[in-house]
C-alpha positions as CSV (number, residue, x, y, z in Angstrom):
1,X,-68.3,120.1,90.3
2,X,-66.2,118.1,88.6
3,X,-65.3,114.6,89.3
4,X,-61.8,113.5,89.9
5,X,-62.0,111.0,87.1
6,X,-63.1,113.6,84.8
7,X,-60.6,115.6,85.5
8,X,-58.0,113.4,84.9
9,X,-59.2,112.5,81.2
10,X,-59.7,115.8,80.3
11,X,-55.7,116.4,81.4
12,X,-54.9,113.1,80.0
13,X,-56.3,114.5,76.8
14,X,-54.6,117.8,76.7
15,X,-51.4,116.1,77.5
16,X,-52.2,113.7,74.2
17,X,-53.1,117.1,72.3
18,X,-49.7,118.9,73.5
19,X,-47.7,116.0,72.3
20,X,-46.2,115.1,76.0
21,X,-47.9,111.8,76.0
22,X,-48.2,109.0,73.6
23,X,-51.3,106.4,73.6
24,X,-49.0,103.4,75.0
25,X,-46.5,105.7,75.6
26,X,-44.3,106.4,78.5
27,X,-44.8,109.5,80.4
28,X,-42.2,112.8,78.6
29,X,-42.1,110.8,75.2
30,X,-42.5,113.1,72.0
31,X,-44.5,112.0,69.4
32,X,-42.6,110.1,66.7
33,X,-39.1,110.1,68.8
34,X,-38.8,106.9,69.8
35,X,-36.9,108.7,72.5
36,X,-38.1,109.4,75.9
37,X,-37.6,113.1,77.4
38,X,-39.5,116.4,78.6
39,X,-41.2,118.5,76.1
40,X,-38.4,121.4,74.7
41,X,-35.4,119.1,75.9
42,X,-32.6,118.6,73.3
43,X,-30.2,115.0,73.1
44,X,-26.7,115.5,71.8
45,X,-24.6,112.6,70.2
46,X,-21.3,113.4,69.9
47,X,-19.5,110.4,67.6
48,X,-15.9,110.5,66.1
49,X,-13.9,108.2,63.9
50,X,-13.8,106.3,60.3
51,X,-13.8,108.8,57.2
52,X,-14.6,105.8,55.1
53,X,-18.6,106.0,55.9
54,X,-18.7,109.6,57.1
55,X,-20.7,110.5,53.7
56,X,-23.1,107.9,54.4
57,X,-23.0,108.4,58.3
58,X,-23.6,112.3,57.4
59,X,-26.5,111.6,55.3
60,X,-28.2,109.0,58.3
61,X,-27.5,112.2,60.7
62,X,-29.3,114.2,58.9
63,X,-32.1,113.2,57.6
64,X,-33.0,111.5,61.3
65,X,-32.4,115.1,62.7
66,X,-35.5,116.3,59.8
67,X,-37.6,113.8,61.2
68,X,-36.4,114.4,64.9
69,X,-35.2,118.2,65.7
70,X,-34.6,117.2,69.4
71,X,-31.8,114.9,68.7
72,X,-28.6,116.3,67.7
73,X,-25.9,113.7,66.2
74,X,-22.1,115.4,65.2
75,X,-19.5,113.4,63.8
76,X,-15.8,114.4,63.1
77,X,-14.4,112.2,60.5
78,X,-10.9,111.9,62.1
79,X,-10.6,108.7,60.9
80,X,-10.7,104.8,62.5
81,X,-7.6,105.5,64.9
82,X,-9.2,108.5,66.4
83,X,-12.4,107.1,66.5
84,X,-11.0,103.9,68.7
85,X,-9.1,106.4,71.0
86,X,-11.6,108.8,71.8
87,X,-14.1,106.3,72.3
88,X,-11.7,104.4,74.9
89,X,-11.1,107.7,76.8
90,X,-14.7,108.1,77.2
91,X,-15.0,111.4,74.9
92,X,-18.1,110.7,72.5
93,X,-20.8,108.6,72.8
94,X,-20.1,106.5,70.2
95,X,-16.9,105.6,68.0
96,X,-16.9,104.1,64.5
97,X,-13.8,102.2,63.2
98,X,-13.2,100.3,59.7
99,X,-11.1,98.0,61.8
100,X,-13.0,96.4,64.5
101,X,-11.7,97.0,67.8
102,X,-9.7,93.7,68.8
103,X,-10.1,92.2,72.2
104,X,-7.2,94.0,73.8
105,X,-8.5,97.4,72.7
106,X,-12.1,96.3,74.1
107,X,-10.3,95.4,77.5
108,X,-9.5,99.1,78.0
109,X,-13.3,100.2,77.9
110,X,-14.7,99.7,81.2
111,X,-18.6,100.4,80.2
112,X,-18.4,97.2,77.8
113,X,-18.7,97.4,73.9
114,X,-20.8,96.5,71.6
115,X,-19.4,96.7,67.5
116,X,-22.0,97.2,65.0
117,X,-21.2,96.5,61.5
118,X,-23.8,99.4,59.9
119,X,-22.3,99.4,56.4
120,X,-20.0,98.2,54.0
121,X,-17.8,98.8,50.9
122,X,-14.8,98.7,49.0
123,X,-10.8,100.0,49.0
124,X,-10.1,101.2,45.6
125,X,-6.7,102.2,43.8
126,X,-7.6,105.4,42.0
127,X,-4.7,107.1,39.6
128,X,-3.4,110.1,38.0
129,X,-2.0,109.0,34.8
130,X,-2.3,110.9,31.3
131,X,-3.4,108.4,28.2
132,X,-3.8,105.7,30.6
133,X,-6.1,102.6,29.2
134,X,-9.6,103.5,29.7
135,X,-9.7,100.3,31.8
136,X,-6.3,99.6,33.8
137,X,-5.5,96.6,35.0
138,X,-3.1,95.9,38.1
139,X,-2.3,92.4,38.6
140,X,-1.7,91.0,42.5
141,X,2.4,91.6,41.7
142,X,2.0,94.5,40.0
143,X,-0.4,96.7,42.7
144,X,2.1,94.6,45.6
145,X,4.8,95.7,43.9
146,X,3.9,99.4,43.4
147,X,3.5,99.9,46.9
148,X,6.3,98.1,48.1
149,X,8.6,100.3,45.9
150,X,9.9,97.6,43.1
151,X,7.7,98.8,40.5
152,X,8.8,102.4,39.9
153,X,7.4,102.9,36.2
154,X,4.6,102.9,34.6
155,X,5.7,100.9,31.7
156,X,6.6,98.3,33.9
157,X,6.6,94.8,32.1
158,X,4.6,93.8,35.3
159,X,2.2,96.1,35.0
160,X,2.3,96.0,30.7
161,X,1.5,92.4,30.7
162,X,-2.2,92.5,32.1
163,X,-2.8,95.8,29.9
164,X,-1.7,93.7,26.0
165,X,-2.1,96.5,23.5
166,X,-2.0,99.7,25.8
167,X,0.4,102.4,25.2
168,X,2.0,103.1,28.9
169,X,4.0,105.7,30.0
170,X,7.5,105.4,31.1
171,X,6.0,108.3,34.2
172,X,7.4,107.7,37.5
173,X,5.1,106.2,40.1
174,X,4.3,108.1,42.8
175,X,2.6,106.2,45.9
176,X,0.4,108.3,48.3
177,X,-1.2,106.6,51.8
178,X,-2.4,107.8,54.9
179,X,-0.9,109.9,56.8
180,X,-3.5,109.3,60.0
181,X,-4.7,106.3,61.9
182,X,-6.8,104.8,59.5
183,X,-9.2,102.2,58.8
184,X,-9.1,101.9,55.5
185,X,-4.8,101.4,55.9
186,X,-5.6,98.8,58.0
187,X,-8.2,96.7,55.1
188,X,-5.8,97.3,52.5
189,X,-2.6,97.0,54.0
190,X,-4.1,93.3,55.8
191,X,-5.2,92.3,51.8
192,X,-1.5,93.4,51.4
193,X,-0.6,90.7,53.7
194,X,-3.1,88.4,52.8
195,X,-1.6,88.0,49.0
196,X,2.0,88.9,49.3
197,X,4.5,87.5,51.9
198,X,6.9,90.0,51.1
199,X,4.3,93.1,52.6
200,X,3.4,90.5,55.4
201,X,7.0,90.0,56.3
202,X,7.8,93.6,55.8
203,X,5.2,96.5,56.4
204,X,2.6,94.6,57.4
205,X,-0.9,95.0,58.6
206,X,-2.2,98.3,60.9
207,X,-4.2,101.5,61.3
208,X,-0.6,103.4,61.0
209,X,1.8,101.4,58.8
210,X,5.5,102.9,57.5
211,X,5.4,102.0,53.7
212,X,7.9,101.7,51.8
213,X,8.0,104.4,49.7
214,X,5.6,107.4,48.5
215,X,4.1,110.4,50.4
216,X,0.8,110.8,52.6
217,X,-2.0,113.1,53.2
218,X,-4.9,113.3,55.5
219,X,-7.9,111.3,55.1
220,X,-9.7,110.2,51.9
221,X,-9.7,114.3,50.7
222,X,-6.1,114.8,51.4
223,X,-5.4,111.3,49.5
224,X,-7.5,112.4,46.7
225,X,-5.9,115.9,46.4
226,X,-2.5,114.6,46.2
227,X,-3.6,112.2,43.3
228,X,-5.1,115.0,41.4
229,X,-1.9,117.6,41.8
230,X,0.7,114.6,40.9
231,X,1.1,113.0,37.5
232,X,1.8,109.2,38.1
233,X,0.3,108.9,41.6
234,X,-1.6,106.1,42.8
235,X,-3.4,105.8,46.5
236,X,-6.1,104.0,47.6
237,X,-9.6,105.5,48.3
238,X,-12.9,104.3,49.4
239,X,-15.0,103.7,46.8
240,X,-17.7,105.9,47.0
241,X,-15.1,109.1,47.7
242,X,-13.6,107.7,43.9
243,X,-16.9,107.5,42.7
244,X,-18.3,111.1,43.9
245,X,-15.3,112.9,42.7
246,X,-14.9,111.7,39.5
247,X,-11.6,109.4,40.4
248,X,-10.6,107.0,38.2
249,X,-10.7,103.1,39.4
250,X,-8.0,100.1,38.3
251,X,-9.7,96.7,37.4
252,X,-8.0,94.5,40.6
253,X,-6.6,90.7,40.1
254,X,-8.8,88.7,42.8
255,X,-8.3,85.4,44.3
256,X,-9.7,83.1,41.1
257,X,-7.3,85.7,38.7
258,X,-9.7,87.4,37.1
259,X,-9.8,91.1,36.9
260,X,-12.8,92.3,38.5
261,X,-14.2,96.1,38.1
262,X,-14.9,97.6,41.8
263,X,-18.8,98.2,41.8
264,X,-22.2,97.3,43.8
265,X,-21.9,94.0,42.3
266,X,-18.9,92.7,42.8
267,X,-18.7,93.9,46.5
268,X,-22.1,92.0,47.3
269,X,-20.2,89.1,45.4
270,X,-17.3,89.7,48.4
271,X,-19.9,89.8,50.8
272,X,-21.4,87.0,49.9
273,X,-18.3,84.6,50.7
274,X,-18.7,85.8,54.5
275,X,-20.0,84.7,57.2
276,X,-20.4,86.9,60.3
277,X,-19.7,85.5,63.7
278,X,-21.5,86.0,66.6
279,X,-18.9,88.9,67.4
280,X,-19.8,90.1,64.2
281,X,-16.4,90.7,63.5
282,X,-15.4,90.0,60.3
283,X,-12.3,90.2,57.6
284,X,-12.4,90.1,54.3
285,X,-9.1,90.1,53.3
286,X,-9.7,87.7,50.2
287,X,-12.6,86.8,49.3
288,X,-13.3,83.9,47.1
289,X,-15.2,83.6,44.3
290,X,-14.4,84.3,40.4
291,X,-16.6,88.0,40.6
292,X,-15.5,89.4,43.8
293,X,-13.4,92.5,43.9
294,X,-10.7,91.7,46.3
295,X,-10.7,94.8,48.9
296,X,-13.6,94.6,50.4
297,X,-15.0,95.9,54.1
298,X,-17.5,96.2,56.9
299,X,-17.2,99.0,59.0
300,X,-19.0,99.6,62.6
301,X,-20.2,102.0,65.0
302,X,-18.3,101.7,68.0
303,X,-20.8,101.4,71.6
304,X,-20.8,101.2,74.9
305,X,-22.7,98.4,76.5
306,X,-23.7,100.5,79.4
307,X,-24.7,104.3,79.5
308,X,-24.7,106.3,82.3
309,X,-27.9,108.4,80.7
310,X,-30.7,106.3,79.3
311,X,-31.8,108.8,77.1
312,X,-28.5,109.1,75.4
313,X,-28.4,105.0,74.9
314,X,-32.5,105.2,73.9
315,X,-31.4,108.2,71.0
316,X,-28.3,106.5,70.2
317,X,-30.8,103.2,69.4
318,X,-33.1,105.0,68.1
319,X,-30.6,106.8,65.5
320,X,-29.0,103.2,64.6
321,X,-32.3,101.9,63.8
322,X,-33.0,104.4,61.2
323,X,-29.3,103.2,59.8
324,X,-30.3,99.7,59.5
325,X,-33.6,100.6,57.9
326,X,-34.6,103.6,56.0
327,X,-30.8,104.8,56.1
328,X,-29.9,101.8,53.6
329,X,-31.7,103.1,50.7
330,X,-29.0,105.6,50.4
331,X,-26.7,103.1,50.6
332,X,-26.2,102.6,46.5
333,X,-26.2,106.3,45.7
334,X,-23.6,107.2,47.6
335,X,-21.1,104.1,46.5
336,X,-21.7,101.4,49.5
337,X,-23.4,98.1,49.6
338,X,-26.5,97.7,51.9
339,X,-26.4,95.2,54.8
340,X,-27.5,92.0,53.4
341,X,-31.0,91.2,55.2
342,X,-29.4,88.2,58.1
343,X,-26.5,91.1,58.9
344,X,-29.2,93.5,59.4
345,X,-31.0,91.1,61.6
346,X,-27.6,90.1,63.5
347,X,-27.0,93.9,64.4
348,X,-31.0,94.6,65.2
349,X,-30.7,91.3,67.8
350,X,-27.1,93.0,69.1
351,X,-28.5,96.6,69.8
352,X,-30.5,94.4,72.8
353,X,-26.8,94.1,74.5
354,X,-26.6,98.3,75.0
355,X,-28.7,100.1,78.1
């Protein structure tokens, strides 16, 4: 006969051998999760919101999935405003936003939030123009002026006097936006503000702003595809969208008045002029310094300080600590600039607040 401590090693060790227990484990952890639940049980993250990361956020997703089949994460790029809303009625586990949710818009979320900047990048003006100089240059009253409706022409004088020697068009400008609540509006249309008094006083800053002139379409695609189909249009884009599809990109007037070129470099320049507060909210609506490209942003995952299932908040952790690590070194090839290493820390120390 058996004694009862034998018997308990030997079951210890079968558990080891079936993968339901981990050497310093807890009790139901899979091997290699990081997330604690029975053996053959699936965790589902539904998230909703910015369009600006969703290639990156797409890419995290997946590859954590390869690594760990049992957790599930789907994301609808709707954009930041739907992203906010949902995640204030309760409807996803997680929300992600290019704005950061201001205090008011915290108030209304009775589990608590914690914002997590997880990546960032820059708003570029892309352009459909014909013959255009193989590097354009907008000046701050010429790209102001475009999309507050003085500038209708190409051949502008505005716009011909940073571009000495170019041949423009006399093509009508055509302005394209966002139709949806968006992030990305909201970081372009507050470095609108932060550089022209005549946007701050008029449009002015927001997810959803009425601009002056121009027509809209649906997320960075439907921005993109109205570019492509209309001669003379100009829109703004994230980056990385420009940069996968082939978009051309204007050389931007920044703070110091040189024309800077939107790339990896020149956003870490942007970067660099920020701090982040303990909040780790953060604008960059101008950012000093004679190489930064002007239109730059963080964007974060939207959280809930408390969950009412541990094992969602333990995946959801799990998930956003693949992001800060391993999910960076995608960051480049897909047109976004990795966390420097004291905002990675911040967020690490931050994911502490959620349970």
């Amino acid at each position: 006969m058996r004694t009862p401590g034998k018997i308990t090693l030997g079951f210890l060790f079968f558990l080891i051998c079936a993968g339901l227990v981990i050497p310093g484990g807890r009790p139901g952890m899979r091997a290699g999760s990081g997330v604690a639940f029975a053996q053959g049980e699936h965790i589902t993250l539904q998230g909703t919101g910015a369009t600006f990361p969703a290639p990156l956020y797409q890419r995290w997703f997946s590859e954590y999935n390869k690594l760990h089949p049992d957790v599930q994460i789907n994301y609808q790029a709707l954009g930041s405003g739907a992203g906010i809303k949902q995640f204030q009625q309760g409807l996803v586990n997680f929300g992600a936003s290019d704005a950061a949710m201001t205090d008011a818009e915290m108030a209304a979320v009775k589990q608590g939030v914690v914002l997590l900047p997880m990546t960032a990048g820059s708003i570029v003006l892309t352009y459909n123009l014909p013959d255009a100089p193989s590097e354009l240059k907008l000046s701050r009253d010429a790209y102001t002026g475009i999309f507050l409706g003085k500038i209708t022409q190409w051949n502008d004088p505005v716009i011909a006097k940073a571009n000495p020697g170019a041949t423009l068009p006399d093509t009508k400008i055509t302005v394209v936006s966002r139709s949806d609540g968006s992030g990305t509006t909201y970081v372009f249309t507050s470095h609108l503000s932060a550089v022209s008094d005549a946007w701050k006083s008029g449009p002015g800053a927001g997810k959803t702003v009425n601009f002056p002139v121009g027509v809209a379409g649906k997320g960075n695609p439907g921005v993109a595809a109205l570019i492509k189909q209309t001669p003379g249009a100009i829109g703004y884009v994230e980056f990385g969208y420009a940069q996968q599809t082939g978009m051309p990109m204007a050389l931007l007037e920044n703070k110091s008045g040189k024309f800077v070129k939107p790339d990896l470099e020149s956003g870490k320049n942007s970067l660099a002029s920020v701090q982040l507060p303990d909040n780790l909210r953060a604008w960059i609506t101008d950012p000093a310094g004679a190489d930064a490209y002007p239109i730059v942003t963080y964007t974060w995952l939207l959280c809930y300080k408390k969950y009412d299932d541990p094992k969602i908040a333990d995946a959801l952790k799990s998930v956003i600590r693949y992001g800060l690590s391993t999910g960076q070194t995608f960051s480049i090839q897909l047109g976004y600039i990795p966390l420097p290493a004291n905002v990675v820390s911040a967020v690490t120390k931050a994911l502490e607040q959620i349970s």
